[in-house]
Structures are given as structure tokens and as C-alpha cells.
C-alpha positions as CSV (number, residue, x, y, z in Angstrom):
1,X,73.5,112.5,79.1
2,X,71.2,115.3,78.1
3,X,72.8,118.6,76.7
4,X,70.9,121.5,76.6
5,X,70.2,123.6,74.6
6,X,68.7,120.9,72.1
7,X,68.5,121.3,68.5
8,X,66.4,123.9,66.7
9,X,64.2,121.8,66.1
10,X,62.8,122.1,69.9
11,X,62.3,118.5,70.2
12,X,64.9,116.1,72.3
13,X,68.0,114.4,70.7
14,X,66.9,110.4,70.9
15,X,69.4,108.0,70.0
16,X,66.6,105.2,70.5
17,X,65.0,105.9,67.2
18,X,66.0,102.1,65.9
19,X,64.6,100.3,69.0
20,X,60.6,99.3,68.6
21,X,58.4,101.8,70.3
22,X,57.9,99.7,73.0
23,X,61.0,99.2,74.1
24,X,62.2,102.8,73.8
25,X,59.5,103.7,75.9
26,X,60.4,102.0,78.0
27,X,64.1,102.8,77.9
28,X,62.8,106.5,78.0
29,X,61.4,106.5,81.3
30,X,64.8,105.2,83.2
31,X,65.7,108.1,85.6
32,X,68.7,107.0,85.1
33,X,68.9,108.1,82.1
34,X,68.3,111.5,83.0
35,X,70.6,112.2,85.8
36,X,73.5,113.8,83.8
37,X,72.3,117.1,82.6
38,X,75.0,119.5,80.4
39,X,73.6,123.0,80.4
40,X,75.7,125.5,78.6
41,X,73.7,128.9,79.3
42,X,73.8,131.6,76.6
43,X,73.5,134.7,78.5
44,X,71.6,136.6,76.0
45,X,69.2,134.0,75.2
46,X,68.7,132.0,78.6
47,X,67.1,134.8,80.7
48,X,64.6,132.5,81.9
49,X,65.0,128.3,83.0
50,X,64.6,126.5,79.4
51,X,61.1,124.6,79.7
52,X,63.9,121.1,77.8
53,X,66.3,121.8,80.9
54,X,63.1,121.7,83.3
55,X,61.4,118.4,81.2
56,X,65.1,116.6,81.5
57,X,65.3,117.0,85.4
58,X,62.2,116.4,85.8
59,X,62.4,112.6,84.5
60,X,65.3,111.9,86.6
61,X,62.7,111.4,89.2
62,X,64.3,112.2,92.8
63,X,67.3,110.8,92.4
64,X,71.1,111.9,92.4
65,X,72.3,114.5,89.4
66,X,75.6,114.6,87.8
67,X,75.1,118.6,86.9
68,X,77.5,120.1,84.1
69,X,76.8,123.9,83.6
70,X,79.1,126.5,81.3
71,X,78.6,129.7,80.3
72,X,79.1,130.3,76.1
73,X,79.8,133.9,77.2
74,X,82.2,135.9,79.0
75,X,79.8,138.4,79.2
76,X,76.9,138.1,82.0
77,X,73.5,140.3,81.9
78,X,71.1,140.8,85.1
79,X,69.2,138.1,84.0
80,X,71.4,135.1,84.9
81,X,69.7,132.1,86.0
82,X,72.4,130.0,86.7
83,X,72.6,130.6,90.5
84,X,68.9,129.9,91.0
85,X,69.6,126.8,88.9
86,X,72.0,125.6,91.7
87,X,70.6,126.6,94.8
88,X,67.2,124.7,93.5
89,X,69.1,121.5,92.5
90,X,72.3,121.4,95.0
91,X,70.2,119.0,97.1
92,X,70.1,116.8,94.7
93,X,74.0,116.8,92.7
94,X,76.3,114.2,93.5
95,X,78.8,115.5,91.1
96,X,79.1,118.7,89.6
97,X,81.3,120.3,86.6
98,X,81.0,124.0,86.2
99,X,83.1,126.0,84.0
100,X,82.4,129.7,84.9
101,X,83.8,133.2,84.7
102,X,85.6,134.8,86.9
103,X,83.4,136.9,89.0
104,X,80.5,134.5,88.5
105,X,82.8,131.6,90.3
106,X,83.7,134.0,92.6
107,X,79.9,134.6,93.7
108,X,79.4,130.7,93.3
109,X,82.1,130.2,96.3
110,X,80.7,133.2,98.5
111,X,77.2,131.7,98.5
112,X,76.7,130.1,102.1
113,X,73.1,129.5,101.1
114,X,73.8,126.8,98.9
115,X,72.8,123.5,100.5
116,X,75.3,120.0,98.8
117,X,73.7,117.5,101.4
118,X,75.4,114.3,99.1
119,X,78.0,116.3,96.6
120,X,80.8,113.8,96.1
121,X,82.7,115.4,93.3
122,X,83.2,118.9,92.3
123,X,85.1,120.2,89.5
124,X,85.3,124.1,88.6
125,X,87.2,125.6,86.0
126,X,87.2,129.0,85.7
127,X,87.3,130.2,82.4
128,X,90.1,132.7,80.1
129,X,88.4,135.9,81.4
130,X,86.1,137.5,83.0
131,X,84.5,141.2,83.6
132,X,84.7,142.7,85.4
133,X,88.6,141.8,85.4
134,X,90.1,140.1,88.7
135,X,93.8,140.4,90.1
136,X,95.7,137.6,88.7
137,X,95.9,136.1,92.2
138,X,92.7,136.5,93.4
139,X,92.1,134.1,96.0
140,X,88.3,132.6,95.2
141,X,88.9,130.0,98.0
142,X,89.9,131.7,100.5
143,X,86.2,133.4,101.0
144,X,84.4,130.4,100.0
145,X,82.0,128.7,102.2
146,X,79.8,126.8,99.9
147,X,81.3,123.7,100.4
148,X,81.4,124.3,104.6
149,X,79.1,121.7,105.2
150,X,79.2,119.5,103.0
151,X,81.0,116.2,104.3
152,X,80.2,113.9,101.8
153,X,83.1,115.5,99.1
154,X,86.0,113.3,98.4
155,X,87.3,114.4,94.8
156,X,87.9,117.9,93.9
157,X,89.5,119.1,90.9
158,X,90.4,123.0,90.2
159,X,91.4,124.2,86.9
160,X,92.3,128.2,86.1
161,X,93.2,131.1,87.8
162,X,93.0,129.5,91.8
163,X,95.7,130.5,94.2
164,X,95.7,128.2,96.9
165,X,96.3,129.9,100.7
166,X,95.1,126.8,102.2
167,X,95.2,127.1,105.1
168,X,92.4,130.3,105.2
169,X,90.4,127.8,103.1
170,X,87.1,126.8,104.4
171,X,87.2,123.3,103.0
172,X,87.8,120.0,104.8
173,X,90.7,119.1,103.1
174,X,91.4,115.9,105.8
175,X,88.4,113.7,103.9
176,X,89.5,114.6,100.2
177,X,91.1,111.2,98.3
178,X,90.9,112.9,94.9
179,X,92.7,116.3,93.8
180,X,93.5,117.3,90.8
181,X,94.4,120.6,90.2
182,X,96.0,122.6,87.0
183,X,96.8,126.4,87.8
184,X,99.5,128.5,87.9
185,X,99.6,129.3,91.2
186,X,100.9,125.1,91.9
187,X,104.6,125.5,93.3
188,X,106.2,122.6,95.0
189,X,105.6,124.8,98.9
190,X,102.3,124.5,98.0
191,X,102.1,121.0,96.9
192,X,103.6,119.8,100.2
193,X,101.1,121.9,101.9
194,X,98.4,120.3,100.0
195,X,99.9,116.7,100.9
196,X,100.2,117.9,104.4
197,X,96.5,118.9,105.2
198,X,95.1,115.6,102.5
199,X,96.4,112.5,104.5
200,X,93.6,110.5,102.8
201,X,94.3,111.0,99.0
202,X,94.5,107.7,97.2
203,X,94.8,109.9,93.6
204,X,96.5,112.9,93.4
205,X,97.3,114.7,89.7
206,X,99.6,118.5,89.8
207,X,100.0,120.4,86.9
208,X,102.2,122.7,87.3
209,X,102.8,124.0,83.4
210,X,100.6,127.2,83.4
211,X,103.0,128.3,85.9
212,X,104.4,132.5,85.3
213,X,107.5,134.2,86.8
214,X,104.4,136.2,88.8
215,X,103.4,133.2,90.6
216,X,106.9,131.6,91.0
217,X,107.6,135.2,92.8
218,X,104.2,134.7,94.5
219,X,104.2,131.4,96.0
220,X,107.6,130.6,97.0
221,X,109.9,129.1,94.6
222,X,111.1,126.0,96.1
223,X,109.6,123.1,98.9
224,X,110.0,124.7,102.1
225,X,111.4,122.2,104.5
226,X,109.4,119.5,106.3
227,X,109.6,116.7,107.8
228,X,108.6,113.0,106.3
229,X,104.5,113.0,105.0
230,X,103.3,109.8,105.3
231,X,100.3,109.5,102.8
232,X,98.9,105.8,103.6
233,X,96.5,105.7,101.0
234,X,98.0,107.3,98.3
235,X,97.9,104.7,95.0
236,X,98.0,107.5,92.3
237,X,100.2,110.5,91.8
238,X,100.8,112.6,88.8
239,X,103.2,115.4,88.2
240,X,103.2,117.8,84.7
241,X,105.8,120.7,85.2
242,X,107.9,122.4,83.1
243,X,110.7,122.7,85.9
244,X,113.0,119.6,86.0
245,X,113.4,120.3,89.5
246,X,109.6,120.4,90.5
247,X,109.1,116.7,90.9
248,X,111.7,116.2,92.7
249,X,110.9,118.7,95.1
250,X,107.6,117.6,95.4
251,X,108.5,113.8,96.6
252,X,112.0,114.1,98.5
253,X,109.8,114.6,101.5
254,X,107.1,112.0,100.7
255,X,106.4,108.3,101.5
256,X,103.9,106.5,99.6
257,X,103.7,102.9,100.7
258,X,100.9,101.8,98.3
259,X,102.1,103.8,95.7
260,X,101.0,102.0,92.1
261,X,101.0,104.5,89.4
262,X,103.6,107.4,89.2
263,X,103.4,109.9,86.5
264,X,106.1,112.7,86.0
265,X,106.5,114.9,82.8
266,X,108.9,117.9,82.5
267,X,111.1,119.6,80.5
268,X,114.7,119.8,79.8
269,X,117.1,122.3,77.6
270,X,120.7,122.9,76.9
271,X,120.8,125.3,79.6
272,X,119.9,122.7,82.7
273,X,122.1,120.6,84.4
274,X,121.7,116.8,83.6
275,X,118.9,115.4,85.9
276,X,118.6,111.8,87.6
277,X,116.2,109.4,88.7
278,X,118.0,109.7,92.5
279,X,114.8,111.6,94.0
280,X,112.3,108.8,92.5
281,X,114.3,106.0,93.7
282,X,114.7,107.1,96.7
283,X,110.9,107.2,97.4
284,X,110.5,103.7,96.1
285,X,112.7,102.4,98.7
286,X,111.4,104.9,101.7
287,X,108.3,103.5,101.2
288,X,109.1,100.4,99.8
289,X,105.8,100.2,97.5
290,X,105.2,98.2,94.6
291,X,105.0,100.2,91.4
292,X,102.8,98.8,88.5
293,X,102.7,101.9,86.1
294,X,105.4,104.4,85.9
295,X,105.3,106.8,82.9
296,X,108.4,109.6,83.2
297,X,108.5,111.9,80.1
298,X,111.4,114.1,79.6
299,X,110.5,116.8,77.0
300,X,114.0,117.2,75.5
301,X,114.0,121.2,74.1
302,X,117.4,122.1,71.7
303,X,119.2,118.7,72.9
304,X,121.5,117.3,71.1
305,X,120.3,113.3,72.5
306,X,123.3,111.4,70.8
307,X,125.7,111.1,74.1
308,X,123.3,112.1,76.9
309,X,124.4,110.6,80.5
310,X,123.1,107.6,82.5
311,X,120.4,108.7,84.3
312,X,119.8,105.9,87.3
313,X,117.4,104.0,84.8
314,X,119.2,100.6,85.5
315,X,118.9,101.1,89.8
316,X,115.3,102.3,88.9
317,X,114.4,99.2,87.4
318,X,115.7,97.0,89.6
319,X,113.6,98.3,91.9
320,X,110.2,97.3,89.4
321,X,109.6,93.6,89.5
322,X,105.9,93.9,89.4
323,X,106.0,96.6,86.9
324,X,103.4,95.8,83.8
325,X,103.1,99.3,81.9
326,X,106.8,101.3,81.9
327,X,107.0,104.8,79.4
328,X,110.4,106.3,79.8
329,X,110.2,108.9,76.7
330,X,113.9,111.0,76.6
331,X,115.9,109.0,79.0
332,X,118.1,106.9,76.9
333,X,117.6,103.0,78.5
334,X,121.2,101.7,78.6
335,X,122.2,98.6,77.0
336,X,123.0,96.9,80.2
337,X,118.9,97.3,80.9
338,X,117.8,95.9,77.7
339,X,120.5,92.9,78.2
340,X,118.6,92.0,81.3
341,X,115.4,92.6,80.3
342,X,116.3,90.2,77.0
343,X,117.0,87.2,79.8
344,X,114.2,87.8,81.6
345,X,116.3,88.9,84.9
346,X,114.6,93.0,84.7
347,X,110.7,93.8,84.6
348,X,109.2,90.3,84.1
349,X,106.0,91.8,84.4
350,X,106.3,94.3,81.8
351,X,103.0,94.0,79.8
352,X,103.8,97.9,77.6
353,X,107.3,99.0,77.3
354,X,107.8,102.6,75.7
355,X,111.3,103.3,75.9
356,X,113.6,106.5,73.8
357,X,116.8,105.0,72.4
358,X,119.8,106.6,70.6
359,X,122.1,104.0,69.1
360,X,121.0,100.9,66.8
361,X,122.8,98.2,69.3
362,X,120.0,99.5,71.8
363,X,117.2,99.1,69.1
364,X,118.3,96.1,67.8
365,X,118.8,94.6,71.7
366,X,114.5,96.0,71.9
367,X,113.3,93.5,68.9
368,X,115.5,90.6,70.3
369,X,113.5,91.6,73.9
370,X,110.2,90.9,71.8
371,X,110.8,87.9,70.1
372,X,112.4,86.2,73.7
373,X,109.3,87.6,75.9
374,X,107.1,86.0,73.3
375,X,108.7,82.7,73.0
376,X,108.7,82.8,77.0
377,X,104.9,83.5,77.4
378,X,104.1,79.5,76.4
379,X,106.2,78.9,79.7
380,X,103.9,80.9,81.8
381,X,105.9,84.3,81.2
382,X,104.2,87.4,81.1
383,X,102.2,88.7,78.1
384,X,104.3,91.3,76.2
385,X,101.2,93.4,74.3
386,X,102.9,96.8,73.4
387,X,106.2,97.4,72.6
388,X,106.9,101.4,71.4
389,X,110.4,102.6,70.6
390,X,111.2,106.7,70.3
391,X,114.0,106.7,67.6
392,X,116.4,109.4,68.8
393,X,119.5,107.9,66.0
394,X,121.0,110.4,63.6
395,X,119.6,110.2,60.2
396,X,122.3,108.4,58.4
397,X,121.7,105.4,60.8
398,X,118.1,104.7,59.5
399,X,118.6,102.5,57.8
400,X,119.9,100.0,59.9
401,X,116.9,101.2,61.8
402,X,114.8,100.1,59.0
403,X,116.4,95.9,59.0
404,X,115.3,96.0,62.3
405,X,111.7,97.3,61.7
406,X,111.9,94.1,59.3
407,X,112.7,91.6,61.6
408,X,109.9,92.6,64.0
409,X,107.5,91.8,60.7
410,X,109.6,88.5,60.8
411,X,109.2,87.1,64.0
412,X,105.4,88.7,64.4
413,X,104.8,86.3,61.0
414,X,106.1,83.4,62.6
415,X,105.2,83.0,66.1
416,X,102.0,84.2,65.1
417,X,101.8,87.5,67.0
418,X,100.6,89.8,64.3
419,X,97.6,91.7,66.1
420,X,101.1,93.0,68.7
421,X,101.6,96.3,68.6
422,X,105.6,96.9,68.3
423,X,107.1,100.4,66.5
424,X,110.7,100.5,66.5
């Protein structure tokens, strides 16, 4: 990768300087080497294309360009020579990241000139703010016709200040299999829109946490009601909300029958009624997929986590044979799981367990997990690697925390497994 601006000293950044001349010729005149450019213009300083930004494209031949362009300033002159610097290289980017202000994204989007024959990937964040200042819920996309003929894009990732009327979007939505977008105009209506016009995501990350009352008000609160969406291709799906409820809205409607990797984080108070696992197991039996990686983080704000409920965990699991990476922080994983999992009847291909806990029987039930996966493994049993405990016990129990902590250094000492990583 080449950043520009270089260093003061107006010559290039080479990291070959312990490699024989030869050789680092020779190394030097790879396009390849060449084809991710990072420009970050200064508006005050950049009123003309820097002569390194023209030398570093012009090495990488004729070839594809991963282009990466932010602004260091909010504050844009006349002179900006960013948009030139597009429309002369668009033919060219496969990928590009740009991290713009408002008004200049908003002229970015407008521009039907703009000519992405092979863009694959685009990524735009806008940034903080912008002059002159734009309503909160501005909609950039629903003018924007840059990417109208460009057929080759498949991941598309939006960051900032984005509401999303999609369906007076001029995007083709139908051959996107990447989205990743983190605004706060994301509700779960919108979502199921989103999964409604994208039948051919295989990776699909939400965050809903910059959400406000103003776009809650905005966007509807809840998922409107729809029938079954069927997304055949869809392997990866991550949800980060603050909501307890928004994940769940977001997949009652959905089957996933390739589903692999399931993320969900949210929070949870005092104030919120005690939520399940019932929405997530449901989709894993409507679409009867195969989970390998489940992460599902309960942020836990002014709980008292001594006596909290069953949650489902035990159905969930049952569900996971072919589960190798499991983090469950602030659900509590009964005893009945852990007794299971010790005999090798739940998650026999659990490769990382992260788990929260809140009594010693359950920590103490986690080391004897350990030291029976790894006398299992010489008998073909799965490879336990990772084994990472959240101690939720009341302080006068640490103790007894603390003998168990030493029997993990015992059995790692004696069957030889000290380079595992288990924190209890």
C-alpha cells in the first residue's frame, strides 16, 4: 500500500531498504505493488494532484486499483481535486474506500458521469460533519446514480449519516452478497426491507447502535409484517443493537439454510423484561442449517447477575453439534449444559468456548470440561484450543475461584497442554 502524502522528506517510504539493490528493483517494479493507493487530501495544501500520488499510479501499470481517499478537513475550498481524481481513475478501481463529508459525498453519489466498469467493493463513510450542514436524514441514496451501471458490485458497506428509502434507490441491490452497514437510520422495518430486495447475500453485518429516538420516530419502530425470506446464500449474519428486541425482530421472519456464523450483541438493564434464545432457535430449526460460529453477547447494564433466569441456552445447544467456536458473554450457561458438555454428549466440536458463569459449581464443572476434552482428543475427539470463562461470582466467592484457576495450572502441567489458552 502507498499512502500519500509521503514524508517531508519528498522521497517514497521503502520498506525494501535491507534487500540487495537488485532485488529491490526488482521488487519495485511489481504493479502489484502499487495498486492500493491511500490518499488523504488536505484541502488547503492539495489544490493541485500531488506529482507522489501521480508517480504511485502510474507504476501500477494498467491494472485494477484498490483506491482509499479521505479528507483531513471538514472544510472544502474551490480547489478540490478529489472528484477529478475519481472520474480519471473510476475505470480502473475495483475497490474503493472513501471517507468524505457530507456535501462532498452527496456530490460523489449525484455524479452520473462517473464511469466504475469493474468496481466490486465500495465502502463510504461519511464523516462527523460537514458544511454546509445537512438534515440529519438526508437521504444521499436516494438521488444517487453513480453506481447505475455498474454491474460488477457485490459488497457494499455504508457507515454515517445514510437513511435508507430503498426502494427510491438507484442501486441493484438483487446482485449485492456483502452489506455491511452501521448508521442510525438501521431499524428492524428496514432490515427486512434490505433482506427483501438482497436475495443473494452470503454476509450480511447491521449495526444498529448509533440509533436516536429521531430515527426510531423516523423509520418505524418495529418489523412490519412479512411473510417467510428465504435468503439461500446467506452464510454470515451479524447483528450489534442496543435494543434486546432488535434481533429478534430482525430474524423471526428469516430462513437461512446455510447459515454458519451468527453474531448478535445487545444490551440489557433492570428495566427490560428477561429475554430468551426462543427467536434464534427458532430460526435454526426453520432452516435447519448447521451453525459453526455463534457469538451472542448480552451487555448486562445495573444487573444484579447472581439469580438471572434460564434463558433456552440448553435447547440452543442441542441444536449445535457441529459448532467449533461458541461466545455466550451474560447468559449464565446452566449446570445441566456443562454436565453434558463434560461427557461429551453437547458441542463435540467445540474448538473455543467463552461462556459467563455465576456460581463456583458452574466454574468448577468448566475446568473438569477441559481436562476431559483433552484426555478425549488422543481418541480422535476434537481439539479444545480456547477455553475463556467471564466470572460473574460475588466477591467473597473468589477464592474458591482462585483453587480452581489452580487446577487448570495442574492438569495443563500434566497432560502437557501448556501453550492452551484457558482463563477461569
Amino acid at each position: 500500500m502507498v499512502k500519500i502524502p509521503i514524508s517531508k522528506r519528498n522521497v517514497f517510504p521503502w520498506r525494501l531498504g535491507h534487500v540487495c539493490s537488485r532485488w529491490r528493483n526488482v521488487a519495485l517494479s511489481q504493479r502489484r505493488l502499487w495498486n492500493y493507493v491511500y490518499f488523504e487530501c488536505n484541502p488547503k495544501k492539495h489544490t493541485v494532484m500531488p506529482e507522489a500520488l501521480e508517480e504511485a499510479i502510474s507504476r501500477s501499470g494498467l491494472g485494477q486499483l484498490t483506491f482509499r481517499i479521505s479528507y483531513s478537513s471538514n472544510i472544502i475550498g474551490d480547489q478540490d481535486i478529489v472528484p477529478d481524481l475519481i472520474a480519471r481513475y473510476a475505470h480502473r478501481c475495483r475497490e474503493i474506500q472513501f471517507m468524505f463529508p457530507a456535501q462532498q459525498m452527496k456530490a460523489f453519489l449525484e455524479n452520473d458521469s462517473i464511469s466504475f466498469g469493474s468496481l466490486e467493493a465500495a465502502a463510504l463513510m461519511i464523516m462527523a460533519s460537514g458544511f454546509p450542514i445537512l438534515p440529519p436524514n438526508y437521504p444521499f441514496l436516494q438521488g444517487a446514480r453513480v453506481f447505475d451501471s455498474v454491474s460488477t458490485l457485490r459488497k457494499f458497506t455504508l457507515y454515517g449519516l445514510f437513511s435508507l428509502p430503498l426502494n427510491d434507490t438507484r442501486l441493484h441491490w438483487g446482485q449485492l452478497t456483502h452489506v455491511d452497514f452501521a448508521n442510525r437510520f438501521i431499524v428492524p422495518s428496514i432490515a427486512q426491507d434490505l433482506f427483501v430486495v438482497c436475495r443473494n447475500l452470503e454476509s450480511c453485518r447491521l449495526d444498529l447502535t448509533f440509533r436516536n429516538d429521531e430515527a426510531w420516530v423516523h423509520s418505524g419502530s418495529t418489523a412490519h409484517a412479512v411473510g417467510e425470506i428465504i435468503l439461500p446464500n446467506l452464510r454470515h449474519l451479524e447483528l450489534k443493537c442496543r435494543n434486546p428486541n432488535d434481533p429478534s425482530d430482525i430474524i423471526r421472519s428469516l430462513t437461512l439454510p446455510v447459515l454458519a456464523i451468527f453474531i448478535q450483541q445487545f444490551e440489557s438493564d433492570e428495566f427490560v423484561v428477561e429475554e430468551s434464545l426462543g427467536p434464534l432457535i427458532s430460526l435454526i430449526r426453520r432452516s435447519r442449517c448447521q451453525l459453526t460460529h455463534l457469538e451472542s453477547t448480552r451487555y448486562l447494564m445495573g444487573r444484579d447477575v447472581t439469580n438471572l433466569p434460564d434463558t433456552g441456552m440448553e435447547t440452543l445447544v442441542e441444536l449445535l453439534p457441529s459448532l467449533t467456536t461458541f461466545l455466550g458473554f451474560g447468559f449464565m450457561v446452566p449446570a445441566s449444559v456443562l454436565q453434558r458438555m463434560r461427557s461429551g454428549e453437547l458441542l463435540p466440536s467445540i474448538a473455543s468456548f467463552k461462556c459467563s458463569f455465576n456460581t463456583i459449581a458452574a466454574c468448577a464443572l468448566l475446568v473438569d470440561i477441559v481436562e476431559a476434552r483433552w484426555l478425549n482428543e488422543a481418541s480422535g475427539g476434537a481439539v479444545l484450543e480456547e477455553v475463556y470463562a467471564h466470572n460473574c461470582i460475588p466477591e467473597g466467592l473468589l477464592n474458591a475461584v482462585e483453587k480452581e484457576r489452580i487446577r487448570v495450572h495442574e492438569i495443563k502441567k500434566r497432560l502437557k497442554k501448556e501453550h492452551r489458552m484457558v482463563d477461569v
